[in-house]
Legacy VTK file of the C-alpha trace (Angstrom):
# vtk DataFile Version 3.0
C-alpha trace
ASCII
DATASET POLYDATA
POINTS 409 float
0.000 0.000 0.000
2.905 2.331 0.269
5.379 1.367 -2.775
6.592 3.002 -5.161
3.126 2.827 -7.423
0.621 3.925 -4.706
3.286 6.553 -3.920
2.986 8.232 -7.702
-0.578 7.322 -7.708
-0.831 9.729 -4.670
1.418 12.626 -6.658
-1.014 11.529 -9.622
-4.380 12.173 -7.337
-2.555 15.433 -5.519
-1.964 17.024 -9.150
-5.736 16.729 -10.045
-6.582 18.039 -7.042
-4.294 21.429 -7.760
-6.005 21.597 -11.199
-9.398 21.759 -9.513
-7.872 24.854 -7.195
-8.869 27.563 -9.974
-12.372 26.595 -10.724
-13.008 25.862 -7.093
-11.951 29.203 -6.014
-13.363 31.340 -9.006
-16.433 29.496 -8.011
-16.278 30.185 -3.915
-15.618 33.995 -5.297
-19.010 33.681 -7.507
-20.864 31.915 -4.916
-19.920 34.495 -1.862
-21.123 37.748 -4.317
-23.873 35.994 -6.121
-25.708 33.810 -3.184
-27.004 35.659 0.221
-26.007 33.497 3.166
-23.581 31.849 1.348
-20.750 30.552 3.435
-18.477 28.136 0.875
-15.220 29.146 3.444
-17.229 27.153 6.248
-20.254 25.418 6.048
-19.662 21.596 4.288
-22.949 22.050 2.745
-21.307 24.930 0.939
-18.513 23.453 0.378
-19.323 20.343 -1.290
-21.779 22.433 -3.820
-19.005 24.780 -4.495
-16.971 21.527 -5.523
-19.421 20.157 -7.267
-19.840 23.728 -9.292
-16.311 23.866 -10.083
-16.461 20.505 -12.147
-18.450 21.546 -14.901
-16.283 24.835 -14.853
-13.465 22.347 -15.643
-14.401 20.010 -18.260
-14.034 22.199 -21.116
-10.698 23.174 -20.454
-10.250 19.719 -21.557
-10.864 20.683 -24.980
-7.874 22.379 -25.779
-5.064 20.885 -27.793
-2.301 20.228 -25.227
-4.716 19.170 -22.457
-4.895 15.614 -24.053
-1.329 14.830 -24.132
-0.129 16.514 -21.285
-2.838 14.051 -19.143
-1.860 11.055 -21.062
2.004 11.781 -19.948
1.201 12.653 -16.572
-1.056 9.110 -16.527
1.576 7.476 -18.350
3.863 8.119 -15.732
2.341 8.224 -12.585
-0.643 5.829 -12.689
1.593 2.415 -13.043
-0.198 1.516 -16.184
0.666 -2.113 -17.501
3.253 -2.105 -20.701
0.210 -3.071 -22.897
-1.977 0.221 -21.960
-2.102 2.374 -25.219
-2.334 6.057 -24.723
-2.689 8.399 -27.560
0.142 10.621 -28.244
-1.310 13.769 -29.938
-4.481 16.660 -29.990
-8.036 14.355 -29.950
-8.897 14.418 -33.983
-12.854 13.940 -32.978
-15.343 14.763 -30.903
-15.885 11.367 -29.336
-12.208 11.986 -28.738
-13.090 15.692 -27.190
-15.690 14.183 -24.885
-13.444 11.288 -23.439
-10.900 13.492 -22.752
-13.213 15.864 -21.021
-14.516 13.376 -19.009
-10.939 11.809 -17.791
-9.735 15.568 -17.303
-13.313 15.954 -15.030
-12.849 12.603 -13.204
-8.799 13.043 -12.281
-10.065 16.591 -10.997
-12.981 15.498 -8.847
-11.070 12.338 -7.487
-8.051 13.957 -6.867
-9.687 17.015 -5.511
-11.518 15.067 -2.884
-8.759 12.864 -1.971
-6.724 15.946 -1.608
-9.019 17.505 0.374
-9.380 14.475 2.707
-5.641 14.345 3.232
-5.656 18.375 4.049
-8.402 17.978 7.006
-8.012 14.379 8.281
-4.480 13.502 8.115
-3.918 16.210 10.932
-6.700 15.081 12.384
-4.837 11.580 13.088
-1.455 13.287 14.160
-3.909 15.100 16.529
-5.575 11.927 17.722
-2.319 9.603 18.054
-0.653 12.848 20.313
-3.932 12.881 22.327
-2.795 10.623 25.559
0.949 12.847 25.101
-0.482 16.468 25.562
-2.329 18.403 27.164
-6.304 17.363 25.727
-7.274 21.137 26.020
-7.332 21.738 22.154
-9.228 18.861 21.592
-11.957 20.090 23.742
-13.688 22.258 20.716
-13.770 19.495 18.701
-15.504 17.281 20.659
-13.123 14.437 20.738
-12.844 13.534 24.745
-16.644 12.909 24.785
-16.832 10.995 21.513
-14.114 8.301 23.503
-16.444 8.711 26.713
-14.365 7.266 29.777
-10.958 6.346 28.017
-10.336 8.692 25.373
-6.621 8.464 25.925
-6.816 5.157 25.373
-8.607 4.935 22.204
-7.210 8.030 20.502
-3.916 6.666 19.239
-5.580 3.110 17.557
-8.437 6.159 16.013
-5.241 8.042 14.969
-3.856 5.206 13.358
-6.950 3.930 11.598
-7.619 7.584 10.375
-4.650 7.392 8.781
-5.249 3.830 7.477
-8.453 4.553 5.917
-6.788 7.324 4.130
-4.052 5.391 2.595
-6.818 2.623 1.377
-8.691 5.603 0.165
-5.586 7.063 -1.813
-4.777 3.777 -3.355
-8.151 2.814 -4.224
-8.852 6.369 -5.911
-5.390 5.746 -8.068
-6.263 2.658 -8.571
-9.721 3.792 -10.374
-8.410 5.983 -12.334
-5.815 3.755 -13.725
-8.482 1.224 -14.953
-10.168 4.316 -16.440
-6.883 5.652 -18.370
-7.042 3.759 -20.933
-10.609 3.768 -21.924
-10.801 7.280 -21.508
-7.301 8.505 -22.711
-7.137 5.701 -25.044
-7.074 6.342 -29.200
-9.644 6.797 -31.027
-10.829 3.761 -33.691
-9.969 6.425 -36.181
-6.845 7.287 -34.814
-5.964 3.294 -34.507
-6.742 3.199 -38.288
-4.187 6.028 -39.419
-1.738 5.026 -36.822
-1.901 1.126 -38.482
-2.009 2.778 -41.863
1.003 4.684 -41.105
3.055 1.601 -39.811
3.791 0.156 -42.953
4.725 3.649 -44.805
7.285 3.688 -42.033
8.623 0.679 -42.550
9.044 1.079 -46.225
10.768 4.188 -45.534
13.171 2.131 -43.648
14.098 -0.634 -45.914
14.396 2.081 -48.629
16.686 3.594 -46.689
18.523 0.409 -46.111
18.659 -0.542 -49.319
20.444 3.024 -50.677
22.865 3.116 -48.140
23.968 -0.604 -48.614
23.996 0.061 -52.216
25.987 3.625 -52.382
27.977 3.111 -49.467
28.791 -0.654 -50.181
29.315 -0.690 -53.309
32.170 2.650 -52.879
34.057 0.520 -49.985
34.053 -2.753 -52.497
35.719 -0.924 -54.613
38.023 1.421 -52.374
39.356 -2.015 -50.829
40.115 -3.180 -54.190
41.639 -0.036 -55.745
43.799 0.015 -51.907
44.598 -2.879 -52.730
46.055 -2.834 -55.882
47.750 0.331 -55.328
49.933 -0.481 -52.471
51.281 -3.651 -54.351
52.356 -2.074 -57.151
53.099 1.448 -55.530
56.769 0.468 -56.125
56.644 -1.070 -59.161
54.429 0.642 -61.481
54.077 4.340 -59.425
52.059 5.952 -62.591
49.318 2.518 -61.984
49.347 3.269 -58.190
48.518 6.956 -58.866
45.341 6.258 -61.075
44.330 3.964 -58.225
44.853 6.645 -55.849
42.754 8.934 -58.373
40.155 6.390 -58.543
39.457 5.968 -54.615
39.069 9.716 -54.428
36.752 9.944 -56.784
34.623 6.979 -55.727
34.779 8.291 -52.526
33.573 11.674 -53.386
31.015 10.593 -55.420
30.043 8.328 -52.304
30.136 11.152 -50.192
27.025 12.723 -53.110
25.185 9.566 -52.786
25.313 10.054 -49.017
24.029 13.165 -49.076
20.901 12.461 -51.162
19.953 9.450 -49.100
20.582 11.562 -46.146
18.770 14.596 -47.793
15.579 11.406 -47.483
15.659 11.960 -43.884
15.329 15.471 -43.374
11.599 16.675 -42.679
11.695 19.802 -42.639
10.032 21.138 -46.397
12.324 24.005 -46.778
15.748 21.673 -46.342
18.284 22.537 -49.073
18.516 20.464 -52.069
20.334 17.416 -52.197
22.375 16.018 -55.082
20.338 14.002 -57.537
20.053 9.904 -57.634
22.063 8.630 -60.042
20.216 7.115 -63.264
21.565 4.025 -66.328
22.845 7.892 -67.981
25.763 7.930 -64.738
26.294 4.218 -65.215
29.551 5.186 -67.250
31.163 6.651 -64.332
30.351 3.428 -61.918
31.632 1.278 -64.775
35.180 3.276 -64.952
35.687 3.150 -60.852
34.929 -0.462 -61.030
37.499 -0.819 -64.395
40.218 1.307 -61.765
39.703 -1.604 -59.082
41.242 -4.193 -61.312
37.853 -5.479 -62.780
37.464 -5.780 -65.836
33.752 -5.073 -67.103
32.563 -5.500 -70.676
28.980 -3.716 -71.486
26.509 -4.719 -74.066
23.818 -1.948 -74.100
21.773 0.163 -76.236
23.472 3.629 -77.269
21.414 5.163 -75.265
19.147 4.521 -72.201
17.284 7.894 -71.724
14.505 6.832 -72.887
13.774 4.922 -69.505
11.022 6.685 -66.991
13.247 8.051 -64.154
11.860 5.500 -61.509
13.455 2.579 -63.504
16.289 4.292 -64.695
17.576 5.309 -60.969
16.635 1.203 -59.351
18.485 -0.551 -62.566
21.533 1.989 -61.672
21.104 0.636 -58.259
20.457 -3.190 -58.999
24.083 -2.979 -61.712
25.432 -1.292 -58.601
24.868 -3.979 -56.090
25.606 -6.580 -58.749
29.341 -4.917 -59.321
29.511 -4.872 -55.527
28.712 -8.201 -54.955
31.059 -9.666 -57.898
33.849 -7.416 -56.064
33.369 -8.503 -52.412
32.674 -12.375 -53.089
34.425 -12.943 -56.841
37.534 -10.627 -56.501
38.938 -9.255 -59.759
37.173 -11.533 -62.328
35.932 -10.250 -65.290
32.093 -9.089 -65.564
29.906 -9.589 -68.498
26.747 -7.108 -68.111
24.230 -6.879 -70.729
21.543 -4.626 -70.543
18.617 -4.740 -73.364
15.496 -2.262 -73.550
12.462 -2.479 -75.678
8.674 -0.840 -75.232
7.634 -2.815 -72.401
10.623 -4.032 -70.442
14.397 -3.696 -69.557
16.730 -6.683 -68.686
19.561 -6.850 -66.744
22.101 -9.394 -67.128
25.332 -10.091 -65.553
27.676 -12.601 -64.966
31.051 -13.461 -63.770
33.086 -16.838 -63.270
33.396 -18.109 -59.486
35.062 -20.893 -58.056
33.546 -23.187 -54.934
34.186 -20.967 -52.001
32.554 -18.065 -53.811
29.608 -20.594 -54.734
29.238 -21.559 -50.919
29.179 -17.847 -49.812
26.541 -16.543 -52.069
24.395 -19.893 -52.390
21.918 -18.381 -49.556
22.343 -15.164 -50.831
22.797 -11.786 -49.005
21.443 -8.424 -48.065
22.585 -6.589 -51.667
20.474 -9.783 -53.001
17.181 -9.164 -51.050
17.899 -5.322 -51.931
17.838 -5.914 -55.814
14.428 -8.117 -54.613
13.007 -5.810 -52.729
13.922 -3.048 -55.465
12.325 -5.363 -58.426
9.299 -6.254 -56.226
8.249 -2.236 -56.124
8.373 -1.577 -59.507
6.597 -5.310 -60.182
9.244 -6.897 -61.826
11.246 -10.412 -61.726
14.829 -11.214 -60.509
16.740 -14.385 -60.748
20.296 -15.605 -59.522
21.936 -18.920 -59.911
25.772 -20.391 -60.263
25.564 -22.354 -63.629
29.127 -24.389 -64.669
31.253 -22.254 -62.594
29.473 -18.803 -63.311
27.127 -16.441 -60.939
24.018 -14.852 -63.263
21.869 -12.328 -61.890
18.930 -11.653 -64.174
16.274 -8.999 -63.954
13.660 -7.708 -65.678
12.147 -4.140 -65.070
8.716 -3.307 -66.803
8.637 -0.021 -68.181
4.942 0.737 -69.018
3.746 0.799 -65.703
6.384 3.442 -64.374
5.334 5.864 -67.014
LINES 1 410
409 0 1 2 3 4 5 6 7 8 9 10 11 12 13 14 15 16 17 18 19 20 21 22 23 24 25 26 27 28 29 30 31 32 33 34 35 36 37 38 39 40 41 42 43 44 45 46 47 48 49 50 51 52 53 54 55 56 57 58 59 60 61 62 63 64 65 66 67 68 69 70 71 72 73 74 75 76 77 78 79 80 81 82 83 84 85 86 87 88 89 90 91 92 93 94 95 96 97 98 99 100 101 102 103 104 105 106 107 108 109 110 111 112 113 114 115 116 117 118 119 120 121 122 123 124 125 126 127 128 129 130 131 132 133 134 135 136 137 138 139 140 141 142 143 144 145 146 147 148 149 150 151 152 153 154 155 156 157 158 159 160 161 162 163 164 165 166 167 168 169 170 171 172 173 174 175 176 177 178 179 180 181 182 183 184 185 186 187 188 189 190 191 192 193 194 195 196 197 198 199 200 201 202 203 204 205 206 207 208 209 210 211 212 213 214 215 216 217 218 219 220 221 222 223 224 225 226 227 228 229 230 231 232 233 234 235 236 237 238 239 240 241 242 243 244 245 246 247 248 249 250 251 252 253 254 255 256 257 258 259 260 261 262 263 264 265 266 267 268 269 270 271 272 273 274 275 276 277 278 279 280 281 282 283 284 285 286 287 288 289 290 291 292 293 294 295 296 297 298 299 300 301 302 303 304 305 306 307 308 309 310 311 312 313 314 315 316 317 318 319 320 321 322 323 324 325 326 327 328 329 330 331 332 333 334 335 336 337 338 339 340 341 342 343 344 345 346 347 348 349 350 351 352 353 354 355 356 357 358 359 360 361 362 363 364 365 366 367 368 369 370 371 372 373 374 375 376 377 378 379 380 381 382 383 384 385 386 387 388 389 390 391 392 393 394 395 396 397 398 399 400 401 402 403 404 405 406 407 408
């Protein structure tokens, strides 16, 4: 009854009860100009119809914007809810919304304005009472409490003390209690608000994986072939200096052109609608560039395409510059320096990808399952509705892929 729950239930309870304060007081001022006789500073009768005024005063307050969240947080965190109580998070989007809230905001303040005001008048009450048989009785005398314990009052006032204070720790914990079964129901989302919030779930989550996928690509695919061009420079930095300097050429340009793809998938992140452009995504038109980075690495790549590939809607053009990236990067971090055939063929209604390079049987074993550039290129050819196929065949690793191009117009 006294841990650490019932403890911010009580802060929980105490806090409504000093957000009933305003109303009750506005309303004792209304009452003491408006009523003859009134007497709200006294008289119980007064009192409790003063408190019962000041209610209604407070429920609409619950209709402004921050009102909802703030009393979600404040239940969130002092009302012990269980890890499966869902509060919303924003403004109420509806009036069923507006009148929940109102009630909850109504119920904290009358509970925790009457639980307040029990603690204020009886919890001194029961230090009184338990000091009784210690001190001198006289100031208990004009409240009656000698004759209420007849013969023995010394006797009896401590175990009344202590039962006072008792009740008023069952009363505190039951009150928190309530309105932490209520929370939910009454702070709880809206079935609209569910709706959106599911709806907006998998929007995030796509978000993500595209994400994912560009940084894998751009990022992976510019350390593949950094290592390699590394690589290749510091063995023959002795030997062949003029080699090792178009190495050393070729990393800093991969890497600055890494450092553009960065910033566009970064520029992805940034919500606010007035953020400075980012550089563009690279589209099939770029693909020369890629292709002469991979060449400085030691790879030799032979292309079969069409003279030109502008004629592709943007959407494709930009994932098959991705899905030849990935494919590059994965022939450079599993195959080495081995040649790469990569065909690429376009008519009205489709564009395949093809490429290929030779492996031997510990590149077979480390790409049979395949790996997260692999369920990239799926997840890539999925969106835009197309297929995707890899196998090893006699010693050589084929990724195929075929992008349709009507429905991206």
């Amino acid at each position: 009854m006294v841990g650490r729950r019932t403890q911010l239930r009580w802060v929980h309870l105490v806090l409504g009860g000093a957000l009933l304060m305003p109303y009750y007081l506005l309303t004792t001022v209304v009452f003491a100009m408006l009523a003859h006789g009134a007497d709200p500073f006294t008289s119980l009768r007064w009192q409790l119809g003063t408190f019962a005024s000041a209610l209604p005063l407070a429920a609409p307050t619950a209709l402004l914007p921050l009102v909802r969240p703030l009393e979600a947080t404040a239940a969130r965190s002092l009302c012990g809810l269980p890890e499966s109580a869902e509060l919303a998070a924003g403004p109420a989007g509806s009036w069923d919304a507006r009148a929940r809230t109102a009630l909850w905001y109504a119920l904290h303040l009358a509970i925790g304005g009457l639980v307040s005001g029990l603690f204020l008048s009886l919890l001194p009450a029961s230090a009184l009472l338990v000091a009784l048989p210690f001190t001198d009785d006289s100031y208990a005398d004009g409240l009656g409490w000698p004759d209420a314990f007849g013969s023995t009052p010394t006797a009896l006032a401590p175990l009344a003390g202590v039962a006072l204070l008792a009740m008023l720790m069952g009363i505190a914990a039951a009150a928190g209690a309530l309105l932490a079964r209520c929370a939910p129901a009454l702070l709880g989302p809206a079935p609209a608000e569910r709706v959106a919030a599911a709806e907006r779930r998998p929007a995030r989550l796509a978000s993500r994986n595209r994400l994912a996928r560009e940084l894998h690509d751009s990022v992976g695919h510019a350390l593949s072939a950094v290592t390699l061009q590394a690589s290749a420079a510091r063995k023959v930095l002795d030997t062949d200096p003029d080699f090792a300097r178009e190495a050393l050429a070729a990393i800093e340009e991969t890497t600055r052109d890494a450092v553009g793809e960065l910033d566009s998938v970064l520029g992805l992140l940034r919500e606010e609608e007035a953020a400075p452009a980012t550089a563009p995504s690279p589209t099939l038109m770029d693909l020369d560039g890629m292709l002469a980075r991979t060449r400085a690495a030691g790879v030799a790549v032979e292309l079969t395409a069409p003279g030109t590939l502008d004629r592709l809607p943007p959407v494709v053009s930009r994932e098959a510059y991705r899905i030849v990236q990935e494919g590059l990067s994965n022939a450079l971090r599993h195959a080495g320096r081995v040649p790469v055939r990569l065909r690429i063929a376009e008519d009205p209604k489709k564009v395949e990808i093809t490429m290929e390079n030779p492996v031997d049987g510990t590149t077979r074993a480390r790409t049979a399952g395949g790996g997260r550039g692999l369920r990239g290129i799926a997840e890539r050819v999925t969106l835009l509705r197309g297929t995707c196929a890899w196998d090893t065949v006699d010693g050589v690793w084929r990724l195929t892929v075929r992008l349709p191009v009507e429905a991206s117009r």
